[in-house]
BALOBA-1460 file (C-alpha; in Angstrom, 3 decimals):
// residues 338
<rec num="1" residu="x" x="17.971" y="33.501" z="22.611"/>
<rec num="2" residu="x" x="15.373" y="35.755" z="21.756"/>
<rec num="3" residu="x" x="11.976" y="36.108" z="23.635"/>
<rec num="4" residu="x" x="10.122" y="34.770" z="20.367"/>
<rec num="5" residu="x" x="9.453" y="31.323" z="20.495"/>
<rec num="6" residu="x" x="10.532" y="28.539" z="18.363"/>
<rec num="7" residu="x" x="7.121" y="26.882" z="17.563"/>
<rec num="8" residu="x" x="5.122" y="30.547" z="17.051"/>
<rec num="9" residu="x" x="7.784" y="31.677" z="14.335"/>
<rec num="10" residu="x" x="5.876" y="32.879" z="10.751"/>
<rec num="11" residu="x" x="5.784" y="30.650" z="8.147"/>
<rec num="12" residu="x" x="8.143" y="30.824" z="5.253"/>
<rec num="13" residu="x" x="6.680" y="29.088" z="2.670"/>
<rec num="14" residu="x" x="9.188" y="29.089" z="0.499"/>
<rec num="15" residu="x" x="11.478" y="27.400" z="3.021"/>
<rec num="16" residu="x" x="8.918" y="24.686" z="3.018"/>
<rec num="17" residu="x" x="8.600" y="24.215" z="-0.549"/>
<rec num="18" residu="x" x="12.882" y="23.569" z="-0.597"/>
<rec num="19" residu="x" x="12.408" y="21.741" z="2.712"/>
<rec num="20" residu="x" x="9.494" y="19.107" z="1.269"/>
<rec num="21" residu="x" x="11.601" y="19.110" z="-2.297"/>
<rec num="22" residu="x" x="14.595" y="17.455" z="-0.234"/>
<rec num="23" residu="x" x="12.298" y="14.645" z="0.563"/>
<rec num="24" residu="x" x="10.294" y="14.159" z="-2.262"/>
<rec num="25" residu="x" x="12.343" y="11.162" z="-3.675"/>
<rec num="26" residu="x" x="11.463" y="9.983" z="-0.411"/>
<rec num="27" residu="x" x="8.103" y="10.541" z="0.086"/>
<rec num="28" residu="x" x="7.568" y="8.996" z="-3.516"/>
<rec num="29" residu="x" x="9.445" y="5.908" z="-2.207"/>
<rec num="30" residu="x" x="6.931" y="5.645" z="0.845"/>
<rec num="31" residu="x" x="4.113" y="6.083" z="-1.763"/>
<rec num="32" residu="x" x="5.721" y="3.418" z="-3.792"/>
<rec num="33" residu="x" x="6.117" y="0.725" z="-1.616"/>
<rec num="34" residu="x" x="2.314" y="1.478" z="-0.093"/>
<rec num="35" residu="x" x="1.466" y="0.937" z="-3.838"/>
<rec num="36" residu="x" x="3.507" y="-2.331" z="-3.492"/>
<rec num="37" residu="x" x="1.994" y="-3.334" z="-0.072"/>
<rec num="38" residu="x" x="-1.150" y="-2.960" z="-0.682"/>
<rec num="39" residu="x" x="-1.351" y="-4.872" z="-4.202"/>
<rec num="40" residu="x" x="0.876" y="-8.103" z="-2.401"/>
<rec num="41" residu="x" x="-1.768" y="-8.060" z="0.217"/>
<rec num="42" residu="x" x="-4.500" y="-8.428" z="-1.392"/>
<rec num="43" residu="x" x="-3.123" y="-10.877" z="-3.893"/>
<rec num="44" residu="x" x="-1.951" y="-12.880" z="-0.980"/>
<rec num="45" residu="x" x="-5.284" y="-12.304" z="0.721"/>
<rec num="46" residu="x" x="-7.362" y="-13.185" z="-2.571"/>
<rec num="47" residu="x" x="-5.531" y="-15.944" z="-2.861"/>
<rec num="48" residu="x" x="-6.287" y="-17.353" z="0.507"/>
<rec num="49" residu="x" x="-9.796" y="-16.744" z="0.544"/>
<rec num="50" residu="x" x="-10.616" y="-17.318" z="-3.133"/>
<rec num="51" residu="x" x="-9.909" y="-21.046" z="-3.841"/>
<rec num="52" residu="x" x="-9.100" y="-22.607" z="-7.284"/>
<rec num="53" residu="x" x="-11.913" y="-23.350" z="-8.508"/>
<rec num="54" residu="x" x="-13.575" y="-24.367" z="-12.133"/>
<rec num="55" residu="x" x="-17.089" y="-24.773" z="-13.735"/>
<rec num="56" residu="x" x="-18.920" y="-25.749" z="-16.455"/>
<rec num="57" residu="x" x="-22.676" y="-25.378" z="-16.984"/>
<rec num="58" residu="x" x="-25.292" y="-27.677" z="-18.864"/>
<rec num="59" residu="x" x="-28.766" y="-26.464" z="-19.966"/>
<rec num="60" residu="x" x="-31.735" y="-28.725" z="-20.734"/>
<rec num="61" residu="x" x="-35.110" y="-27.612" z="-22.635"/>
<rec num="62" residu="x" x="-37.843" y="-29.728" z="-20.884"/>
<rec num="63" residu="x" x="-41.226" y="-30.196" z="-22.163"/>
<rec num="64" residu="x" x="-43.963" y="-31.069" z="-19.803"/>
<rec num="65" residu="x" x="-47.068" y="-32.405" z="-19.830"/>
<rec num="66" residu="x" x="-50.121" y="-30.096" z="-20.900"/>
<rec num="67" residu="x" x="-51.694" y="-28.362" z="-18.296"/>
<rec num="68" residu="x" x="-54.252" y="-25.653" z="-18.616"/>
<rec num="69" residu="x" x="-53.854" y="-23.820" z="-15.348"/>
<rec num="70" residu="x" x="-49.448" y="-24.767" z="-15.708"/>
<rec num="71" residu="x" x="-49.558" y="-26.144" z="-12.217"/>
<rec num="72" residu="x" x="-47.106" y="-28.481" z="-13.221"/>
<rec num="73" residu="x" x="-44.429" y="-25.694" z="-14.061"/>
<rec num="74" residu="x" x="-45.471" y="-24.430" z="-10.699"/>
<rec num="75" residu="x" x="-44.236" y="-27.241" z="-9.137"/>
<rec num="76" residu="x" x="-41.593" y="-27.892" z="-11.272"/>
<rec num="77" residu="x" x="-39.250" y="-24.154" z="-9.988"/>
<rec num="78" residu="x" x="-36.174" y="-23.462" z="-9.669"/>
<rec num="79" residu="x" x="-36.217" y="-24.442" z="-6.107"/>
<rec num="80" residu="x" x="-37.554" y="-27.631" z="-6.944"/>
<rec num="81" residu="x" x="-35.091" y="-28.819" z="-9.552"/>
<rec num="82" residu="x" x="-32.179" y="-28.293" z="-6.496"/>
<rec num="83" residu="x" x="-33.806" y="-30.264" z="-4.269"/>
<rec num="84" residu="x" x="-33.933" y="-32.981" z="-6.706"/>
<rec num="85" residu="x" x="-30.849" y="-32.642" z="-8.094"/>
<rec num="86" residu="x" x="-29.899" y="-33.836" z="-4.863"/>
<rec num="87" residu="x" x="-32.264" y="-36.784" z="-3.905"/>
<rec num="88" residu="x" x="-31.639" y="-39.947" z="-4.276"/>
<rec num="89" residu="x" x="-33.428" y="-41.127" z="-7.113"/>
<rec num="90" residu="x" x="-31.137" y="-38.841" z="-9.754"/>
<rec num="91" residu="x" x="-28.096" y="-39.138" z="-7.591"/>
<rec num="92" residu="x" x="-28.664" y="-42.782" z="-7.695"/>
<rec num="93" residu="x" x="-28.605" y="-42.297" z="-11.664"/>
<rec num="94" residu="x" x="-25.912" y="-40.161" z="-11.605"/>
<rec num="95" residu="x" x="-23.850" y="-42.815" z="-9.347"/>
<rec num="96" residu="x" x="-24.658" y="-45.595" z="-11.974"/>
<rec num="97" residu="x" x="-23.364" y="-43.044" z="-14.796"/>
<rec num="98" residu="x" x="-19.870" y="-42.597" z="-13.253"/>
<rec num="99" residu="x" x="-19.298" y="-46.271" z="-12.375"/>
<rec num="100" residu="x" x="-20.087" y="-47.074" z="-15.987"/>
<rec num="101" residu="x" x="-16.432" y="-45.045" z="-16.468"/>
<rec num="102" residu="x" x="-13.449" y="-46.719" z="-15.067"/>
<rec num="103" residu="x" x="-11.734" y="-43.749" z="-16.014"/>
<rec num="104" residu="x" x="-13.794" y="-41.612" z="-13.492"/>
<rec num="105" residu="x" x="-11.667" y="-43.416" z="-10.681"/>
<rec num="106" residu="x" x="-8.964" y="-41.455" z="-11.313"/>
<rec num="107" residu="x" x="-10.742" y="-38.092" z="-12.361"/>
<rec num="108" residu="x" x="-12.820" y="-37.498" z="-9.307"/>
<rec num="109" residu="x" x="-9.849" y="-38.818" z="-7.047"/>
<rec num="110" residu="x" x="-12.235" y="-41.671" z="-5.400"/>
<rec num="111" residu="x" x="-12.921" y="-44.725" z="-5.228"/>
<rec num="112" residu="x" x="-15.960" y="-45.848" z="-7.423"/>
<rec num="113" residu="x" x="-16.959" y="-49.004" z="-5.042"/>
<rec num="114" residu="x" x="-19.384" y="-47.133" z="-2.744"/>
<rec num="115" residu="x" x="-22.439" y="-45.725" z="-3.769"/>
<rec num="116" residu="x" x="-22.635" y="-43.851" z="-0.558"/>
<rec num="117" residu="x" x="-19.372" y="-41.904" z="-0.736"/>
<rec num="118" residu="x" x="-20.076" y="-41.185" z="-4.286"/>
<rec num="119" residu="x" x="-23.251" y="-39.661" z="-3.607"/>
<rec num="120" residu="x" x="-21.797" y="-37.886" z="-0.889"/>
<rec num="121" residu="x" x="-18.855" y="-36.817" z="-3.059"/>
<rec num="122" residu="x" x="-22.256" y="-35.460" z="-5.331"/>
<rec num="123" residu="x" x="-24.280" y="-33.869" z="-2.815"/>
<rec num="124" residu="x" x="-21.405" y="-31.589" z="-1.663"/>
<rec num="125" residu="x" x="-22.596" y="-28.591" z="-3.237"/>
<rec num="126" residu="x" x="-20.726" y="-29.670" z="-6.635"/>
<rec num="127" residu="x" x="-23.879" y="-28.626" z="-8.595"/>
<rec num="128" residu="x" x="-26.631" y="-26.224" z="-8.621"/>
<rec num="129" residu="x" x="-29.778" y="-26.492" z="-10.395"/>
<rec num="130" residu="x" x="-31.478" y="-23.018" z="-11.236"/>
<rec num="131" residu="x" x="-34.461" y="-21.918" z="-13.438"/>
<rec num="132" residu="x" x="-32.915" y="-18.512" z="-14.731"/>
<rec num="133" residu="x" x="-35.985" y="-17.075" z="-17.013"/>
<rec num="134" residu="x" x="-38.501" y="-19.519" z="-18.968"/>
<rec num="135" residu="x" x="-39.498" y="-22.497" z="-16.709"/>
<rec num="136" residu="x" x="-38.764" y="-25.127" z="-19.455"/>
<rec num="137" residu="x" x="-35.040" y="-24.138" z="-19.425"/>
<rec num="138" residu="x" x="-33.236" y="-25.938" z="-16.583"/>
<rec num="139" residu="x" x="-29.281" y="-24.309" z="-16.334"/>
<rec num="140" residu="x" x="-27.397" y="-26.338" z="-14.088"/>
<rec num="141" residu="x" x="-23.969" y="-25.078" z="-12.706"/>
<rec num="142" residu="x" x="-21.105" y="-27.751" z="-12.016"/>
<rec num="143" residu="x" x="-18.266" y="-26.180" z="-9.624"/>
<rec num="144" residu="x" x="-15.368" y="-28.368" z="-7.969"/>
<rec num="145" residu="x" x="-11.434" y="-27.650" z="-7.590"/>
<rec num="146" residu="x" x="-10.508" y="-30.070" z="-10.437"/>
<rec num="147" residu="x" x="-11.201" y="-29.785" z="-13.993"/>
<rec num="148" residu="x" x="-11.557" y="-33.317" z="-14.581"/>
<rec num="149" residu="x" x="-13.989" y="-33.370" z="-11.479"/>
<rec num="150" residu="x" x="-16.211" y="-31.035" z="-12.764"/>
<rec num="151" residu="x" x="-16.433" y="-32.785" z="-15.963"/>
<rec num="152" residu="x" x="-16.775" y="-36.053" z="-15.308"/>
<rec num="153" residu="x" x="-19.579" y="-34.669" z="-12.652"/>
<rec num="154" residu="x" x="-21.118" y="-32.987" z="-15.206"/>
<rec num="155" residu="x" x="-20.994" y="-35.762" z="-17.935"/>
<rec num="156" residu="x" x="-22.200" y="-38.359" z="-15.517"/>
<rec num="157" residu="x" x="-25.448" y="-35.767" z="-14.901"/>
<rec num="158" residu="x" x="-26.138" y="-34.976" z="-17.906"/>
<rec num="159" residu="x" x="-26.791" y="-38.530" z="-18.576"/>
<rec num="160" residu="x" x="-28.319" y="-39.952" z="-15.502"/>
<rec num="161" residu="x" x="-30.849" y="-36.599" z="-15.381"/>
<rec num="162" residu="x" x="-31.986" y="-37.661" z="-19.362"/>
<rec num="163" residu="x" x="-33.193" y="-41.343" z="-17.461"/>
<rec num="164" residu="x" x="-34.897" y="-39.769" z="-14.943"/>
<rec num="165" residu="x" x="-36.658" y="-37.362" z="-16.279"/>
<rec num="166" residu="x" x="-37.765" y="-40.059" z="-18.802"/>
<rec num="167" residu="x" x="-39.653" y="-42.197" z="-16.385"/>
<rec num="168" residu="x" x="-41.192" y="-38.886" z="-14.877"/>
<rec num="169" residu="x" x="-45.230" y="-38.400" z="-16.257"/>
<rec num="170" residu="x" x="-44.857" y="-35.118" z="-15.845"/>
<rec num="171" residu="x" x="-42.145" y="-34.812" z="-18.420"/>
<rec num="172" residu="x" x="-43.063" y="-35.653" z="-22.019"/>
<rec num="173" residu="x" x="-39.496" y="-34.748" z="-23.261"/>
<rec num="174" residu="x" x="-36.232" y="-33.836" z="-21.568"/>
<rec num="175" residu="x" x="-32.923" y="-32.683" z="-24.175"/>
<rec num="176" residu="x" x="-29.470" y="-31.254" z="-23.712"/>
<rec num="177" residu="x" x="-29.043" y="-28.194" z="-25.473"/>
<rec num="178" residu="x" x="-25.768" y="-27.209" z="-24.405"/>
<rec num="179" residu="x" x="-22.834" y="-28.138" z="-22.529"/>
<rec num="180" residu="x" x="-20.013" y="-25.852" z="-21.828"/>
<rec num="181" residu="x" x="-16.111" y="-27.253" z="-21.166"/>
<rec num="182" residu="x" x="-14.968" y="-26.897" z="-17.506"/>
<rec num="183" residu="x" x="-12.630" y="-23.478" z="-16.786"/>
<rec num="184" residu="x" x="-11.056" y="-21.601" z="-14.442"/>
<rec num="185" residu="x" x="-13.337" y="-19.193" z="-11.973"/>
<rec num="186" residu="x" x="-11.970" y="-15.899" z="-12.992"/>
<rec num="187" residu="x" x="-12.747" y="-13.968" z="-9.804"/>
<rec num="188" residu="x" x="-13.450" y="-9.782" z="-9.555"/>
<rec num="189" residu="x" x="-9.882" y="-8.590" z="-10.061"/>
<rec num="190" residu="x" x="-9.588" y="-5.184" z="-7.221"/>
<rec num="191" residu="x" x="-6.027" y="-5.236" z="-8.068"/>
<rec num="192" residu="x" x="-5.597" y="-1.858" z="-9.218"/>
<rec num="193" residu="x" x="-8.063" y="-0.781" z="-6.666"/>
<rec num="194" residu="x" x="-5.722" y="-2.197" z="-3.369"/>
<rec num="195" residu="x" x="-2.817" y="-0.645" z="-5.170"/>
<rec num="196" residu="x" x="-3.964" y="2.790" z="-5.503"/>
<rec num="197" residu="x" x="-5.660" y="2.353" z="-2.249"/>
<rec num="198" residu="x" x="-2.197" y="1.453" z="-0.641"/>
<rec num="199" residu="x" x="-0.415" y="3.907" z="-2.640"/>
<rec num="200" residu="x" x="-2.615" y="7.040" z="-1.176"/>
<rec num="201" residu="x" x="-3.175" y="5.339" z="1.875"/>
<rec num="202" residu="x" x="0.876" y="5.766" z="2.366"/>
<rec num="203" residu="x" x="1.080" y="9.602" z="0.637"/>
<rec num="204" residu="x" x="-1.012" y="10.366" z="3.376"/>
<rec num="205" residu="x" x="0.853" y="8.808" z="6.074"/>
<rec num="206" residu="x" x="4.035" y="10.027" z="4.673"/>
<rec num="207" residu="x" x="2.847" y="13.803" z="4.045"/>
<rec num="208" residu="x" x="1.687" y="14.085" z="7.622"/>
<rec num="209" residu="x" x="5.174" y="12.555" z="9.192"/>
<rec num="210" residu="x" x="6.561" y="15.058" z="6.944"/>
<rec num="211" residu="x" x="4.475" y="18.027" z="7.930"/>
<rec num="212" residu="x" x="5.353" y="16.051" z="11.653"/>
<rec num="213" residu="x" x="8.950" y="16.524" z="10.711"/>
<rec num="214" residu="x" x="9.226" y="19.736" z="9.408"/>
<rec num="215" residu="x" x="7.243" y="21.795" z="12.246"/>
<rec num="216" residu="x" x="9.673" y="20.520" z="14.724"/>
<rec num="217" residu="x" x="12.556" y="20.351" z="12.727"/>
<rec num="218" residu="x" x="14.707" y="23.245" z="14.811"/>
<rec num="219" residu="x" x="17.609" y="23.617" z="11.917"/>
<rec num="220" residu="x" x="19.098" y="26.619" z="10.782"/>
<rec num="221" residu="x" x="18.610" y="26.508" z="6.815"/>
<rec num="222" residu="x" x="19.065" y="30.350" z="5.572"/>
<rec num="223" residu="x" x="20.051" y="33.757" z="7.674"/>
<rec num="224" residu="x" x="16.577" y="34.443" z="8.691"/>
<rec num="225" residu="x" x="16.421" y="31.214" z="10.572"/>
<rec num="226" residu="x" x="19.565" y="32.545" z="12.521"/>
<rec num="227" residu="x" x="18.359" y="35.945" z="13.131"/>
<rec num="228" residu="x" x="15.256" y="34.964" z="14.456"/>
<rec num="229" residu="x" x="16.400" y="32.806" z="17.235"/>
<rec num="230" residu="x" x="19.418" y="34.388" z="18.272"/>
<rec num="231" residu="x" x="20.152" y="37.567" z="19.248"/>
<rec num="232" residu="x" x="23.975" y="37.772" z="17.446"/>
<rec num="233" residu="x" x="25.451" y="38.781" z="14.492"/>
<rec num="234" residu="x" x="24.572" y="36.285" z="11.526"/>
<rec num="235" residu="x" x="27.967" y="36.338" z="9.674"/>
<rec num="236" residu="x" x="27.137" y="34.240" z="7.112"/>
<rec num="237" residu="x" x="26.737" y="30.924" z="5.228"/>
<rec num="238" residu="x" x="29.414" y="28.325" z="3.755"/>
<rec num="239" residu="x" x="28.130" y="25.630" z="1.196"/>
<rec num="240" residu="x" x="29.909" y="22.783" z="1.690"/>
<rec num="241" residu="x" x="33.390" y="22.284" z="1.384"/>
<rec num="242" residu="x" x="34.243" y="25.561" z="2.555"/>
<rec num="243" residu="x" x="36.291" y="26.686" z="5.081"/>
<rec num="244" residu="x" x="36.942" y="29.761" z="6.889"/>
<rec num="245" residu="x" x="40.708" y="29.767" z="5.764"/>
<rec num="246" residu="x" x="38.862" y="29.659" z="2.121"/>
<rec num="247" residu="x" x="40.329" y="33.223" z="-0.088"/>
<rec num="248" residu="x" x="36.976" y="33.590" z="-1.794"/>
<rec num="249" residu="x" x="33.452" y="32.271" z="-0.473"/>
<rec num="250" residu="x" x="30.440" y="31.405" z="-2.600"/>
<rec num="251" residu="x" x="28.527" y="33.931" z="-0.949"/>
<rec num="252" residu="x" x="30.676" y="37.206" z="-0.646"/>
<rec num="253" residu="x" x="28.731" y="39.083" z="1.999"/>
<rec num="254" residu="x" x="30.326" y="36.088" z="4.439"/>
<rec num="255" residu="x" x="33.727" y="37.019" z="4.026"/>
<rec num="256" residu="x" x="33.003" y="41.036" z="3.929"/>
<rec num="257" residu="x" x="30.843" y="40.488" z="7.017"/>
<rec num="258" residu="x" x="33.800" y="38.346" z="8.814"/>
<rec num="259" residu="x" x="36.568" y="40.878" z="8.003"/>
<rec num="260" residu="x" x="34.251" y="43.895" z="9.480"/>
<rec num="261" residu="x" x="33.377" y="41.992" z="12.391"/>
<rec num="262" residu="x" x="36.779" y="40.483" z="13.433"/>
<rec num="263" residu="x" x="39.233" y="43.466" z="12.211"/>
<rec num="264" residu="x" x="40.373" y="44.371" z="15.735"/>
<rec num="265" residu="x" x="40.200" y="40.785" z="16.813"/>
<rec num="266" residu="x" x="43.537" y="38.398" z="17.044"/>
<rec num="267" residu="x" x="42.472" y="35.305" z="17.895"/>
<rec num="268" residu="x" x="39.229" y="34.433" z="17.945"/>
<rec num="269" residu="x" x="37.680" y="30.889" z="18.240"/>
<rec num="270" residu="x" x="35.412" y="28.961" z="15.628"/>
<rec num="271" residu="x" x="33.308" y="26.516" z="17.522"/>
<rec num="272" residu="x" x="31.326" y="23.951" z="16.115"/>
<rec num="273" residu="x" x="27.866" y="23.015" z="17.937"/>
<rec num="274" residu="x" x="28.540" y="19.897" z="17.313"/>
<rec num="275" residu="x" x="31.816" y="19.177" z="18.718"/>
<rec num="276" residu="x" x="31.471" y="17.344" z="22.727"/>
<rec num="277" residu="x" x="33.398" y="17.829" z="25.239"/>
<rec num="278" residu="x" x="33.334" y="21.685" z="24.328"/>
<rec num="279" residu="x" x="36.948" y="23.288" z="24.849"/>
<rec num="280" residu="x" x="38.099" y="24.413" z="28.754"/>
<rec num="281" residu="x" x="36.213" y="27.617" z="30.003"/>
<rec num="282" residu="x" x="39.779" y="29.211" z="30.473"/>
<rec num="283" residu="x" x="40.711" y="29.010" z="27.012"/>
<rec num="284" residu="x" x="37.445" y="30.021" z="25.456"/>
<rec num="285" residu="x" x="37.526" y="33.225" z="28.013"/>
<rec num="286" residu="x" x="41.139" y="33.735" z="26.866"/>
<rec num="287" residu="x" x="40.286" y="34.427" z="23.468"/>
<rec num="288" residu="x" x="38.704" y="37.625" z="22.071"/>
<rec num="289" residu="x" x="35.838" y="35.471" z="20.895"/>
<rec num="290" residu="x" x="33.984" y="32.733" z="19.691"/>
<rec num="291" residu="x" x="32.179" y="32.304" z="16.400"/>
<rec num="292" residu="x" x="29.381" y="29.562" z="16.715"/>
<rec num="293" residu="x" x="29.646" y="27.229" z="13.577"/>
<rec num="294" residu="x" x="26.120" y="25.261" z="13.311"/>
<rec num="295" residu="x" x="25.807" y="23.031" z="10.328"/>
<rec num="296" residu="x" x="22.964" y="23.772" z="7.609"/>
<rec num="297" residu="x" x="19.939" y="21.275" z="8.159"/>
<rec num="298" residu="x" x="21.005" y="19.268" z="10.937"/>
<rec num="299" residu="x" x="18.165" y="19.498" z="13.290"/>
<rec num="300" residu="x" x="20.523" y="20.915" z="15.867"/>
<rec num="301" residu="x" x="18.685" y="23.453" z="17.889"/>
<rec num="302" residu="x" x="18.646" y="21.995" z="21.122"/>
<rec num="303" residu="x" x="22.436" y="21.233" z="20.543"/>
<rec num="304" residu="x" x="22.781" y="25.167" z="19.910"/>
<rec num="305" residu="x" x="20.977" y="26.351" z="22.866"/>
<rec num="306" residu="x" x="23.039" y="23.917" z="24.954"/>
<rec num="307" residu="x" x="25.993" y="25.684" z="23.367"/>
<rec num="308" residu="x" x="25.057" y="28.875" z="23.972"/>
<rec num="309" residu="x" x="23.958" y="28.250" z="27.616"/>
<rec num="310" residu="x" x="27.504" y="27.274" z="28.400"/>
<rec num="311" residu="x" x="29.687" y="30.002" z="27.072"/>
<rec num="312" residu="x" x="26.880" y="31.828" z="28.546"/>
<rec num="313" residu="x" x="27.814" y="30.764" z="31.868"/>
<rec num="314" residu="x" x="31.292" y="30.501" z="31.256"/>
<rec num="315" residu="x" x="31.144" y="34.584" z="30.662"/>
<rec num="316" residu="x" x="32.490" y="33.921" z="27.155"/>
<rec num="317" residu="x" x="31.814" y="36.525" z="24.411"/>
<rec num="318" residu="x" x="29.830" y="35.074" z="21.086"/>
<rec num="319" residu="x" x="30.735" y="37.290" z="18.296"/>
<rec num="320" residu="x" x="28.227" y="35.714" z="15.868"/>
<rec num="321" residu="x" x="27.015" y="32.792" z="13.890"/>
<rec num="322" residu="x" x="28.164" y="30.834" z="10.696"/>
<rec num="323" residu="x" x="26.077" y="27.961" z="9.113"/>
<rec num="324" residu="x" x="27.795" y="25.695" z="7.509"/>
<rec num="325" residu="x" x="27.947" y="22.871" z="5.510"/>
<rec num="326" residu="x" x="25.243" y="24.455" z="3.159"/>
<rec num="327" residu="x" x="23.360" y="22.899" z="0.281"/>
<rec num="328" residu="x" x="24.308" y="25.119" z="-2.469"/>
<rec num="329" residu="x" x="21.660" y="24.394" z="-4.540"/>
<rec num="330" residu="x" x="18.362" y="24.618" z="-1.918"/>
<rec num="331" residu="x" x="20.488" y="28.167" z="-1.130"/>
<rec num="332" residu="x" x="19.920" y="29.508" z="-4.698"/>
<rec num="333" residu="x" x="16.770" y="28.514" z="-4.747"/>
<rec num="334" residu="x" x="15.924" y="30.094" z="-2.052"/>
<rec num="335" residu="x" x="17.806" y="33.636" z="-2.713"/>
<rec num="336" residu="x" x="16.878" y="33.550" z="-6.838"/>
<rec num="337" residu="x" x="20.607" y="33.159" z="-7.168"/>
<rec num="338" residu="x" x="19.633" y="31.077" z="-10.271"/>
């Protein structure tokens, strides 16, 4: 071989562009299926960590008693309206609301006979009591993982909270002013977001195995590739299904460069690189010759050096090289052949 070495040779850029355009369809398909990946794993992870869940929201206007310096509406924050939400005397009111409806047995999935799990069943974080903007507006969010749940919740608070809140001083006047049906939590869809993610994610990884791939990828694509690793005679190229007993090749310098270079030679010997056990020494040394077939693209290199190292030692004469096996078409894109 030649002093230059394999991993400092120039870049042909051209070469690469024909070299990535063979894998393309691939590298699309890894892009693809990061696309794919991505989107299934974060469905599968959204749906994992975002339970089912649906709510429904009441909103009361509450009038209180007149106070000059509105300490009661002080008292009476958002903060406030939680914690009592939760305390016994309106769960206790709520609890008495939802026995009242047989039917609640079977919509909360409970038994209706104990006050104590039922207020338990309340107090765990079903409902949330918040002062959003003016202080006589109470909102109050109802969230379980049954629709029925959350309504008959809500239904069953909406009515115990009106008796409370009329026995409270404070309060001259408590009313519902709306009541919205239970539905589904629609959570922040990212979908399109993990599958672009994924997708790029996965270009990435596939354009750098590529680049990976092609900087040691020790083929022999077009002449130059030949020339500038070995120091013999480049005789020529054959696309694929060619042979040397062919009358006419695709590319015509091969056959005028095979006739000039074998016309005082009888028998000479076309060996492929690829062909183990090579032939006996004796035989090869008996011949005028051998021509060294390597086949286009096949990330042979090391296979040719190997080669070339043993009719090397085995004194035998290498008249030249011949790729074969060529892609016809990354060929005439390469030459301009059209």
């Amino acid at each position: 071989m030649k002093n230059q070495d394999f991993m400092n040779e120039s870049m042909d850029f051209k070469r690469l562009f024909l070299c990535f355009k063979r894998k393309m369809l691939l590298i699309i398909g890894i892009t693809l299926a990061g696309a794919l990946l991505g989107g299934g794993i974060y469905l599968m992870v959204r749906t994992i960590s975002m339970p089912v869940q649906y709510q429904s929201r009441s909103q009361f206007y509450i009038q209180y008693i007149y106070d000059p310096i509105r300490r009661v509406e002080e008292y009476y924050n958002g903060y406030t309206w939680n914690d009592l939400l939760h305390s016994d005397p309106i769960i206790e009111q709520v609890v008495i609301a939802l026995k009242a409806e047989p039917s609640n047995e079977k919509r909360l999935n409970a038994s209706l006979s104990s006050d104590e799990e039922l207020s338990e069943l309340l107090r765990a974080n079903s409902f949330k009591g918040e002062i959003l903007s003016d202080r006589r507006l109470l909102t109050i969010t109802f969230t379980t993982d049954f629709r029925p749940k959350t309504a008959a919740i809500q239904e069953a608070m909406e009515t115990g909270l009106l008796i409370y809140a009329d026995r409270q001083r404070e309060i001259v006047s408590m009313e519902l002013i709306r009541s919205t049906e239970p539905q589904l939590v629609i959570w922040d869809n990212h979908l399109h977001r993990a599958i672009i993610g994924g997708g790029v994610l996965f270009l990435l990884f596939a354009l750098f195995g590529w680049w990976f791939y092609y900087i040691l990828d020790d083929s022999l694509y077009v002449v130059a590739d030949a020339e500038k690793r070995y120091p013999y005679p480049v005789i020529g190229i054959l696309v694929k299904g060619e042979t040397i007993a062919a009358e006419a090749f695709n590319f015509a310098e091969t056959k005028e460069n095979l006739a000039y270079l074998l016309k005082d030679k009888q028998n000479p010997i076309y060996l492929s690189v690829e062909k183990w056990p090579y032939p006996d020494g004796y035989d090869l040394r008996g011949a005028d010759g051998v021509i060294l077939e390597i086949p286009f693209g096949c990330r042979n290199g090391k296979k040719t050096d190997r080669c070339v190292s043993f009719l090397r030692n085995q004194d035998v004469v290498i008249l030249g090289l011949i790729i074969t096996e060529a892609d016809e078409r990354f060929l005439r894109w390469y030459y301009g052949l059209g």
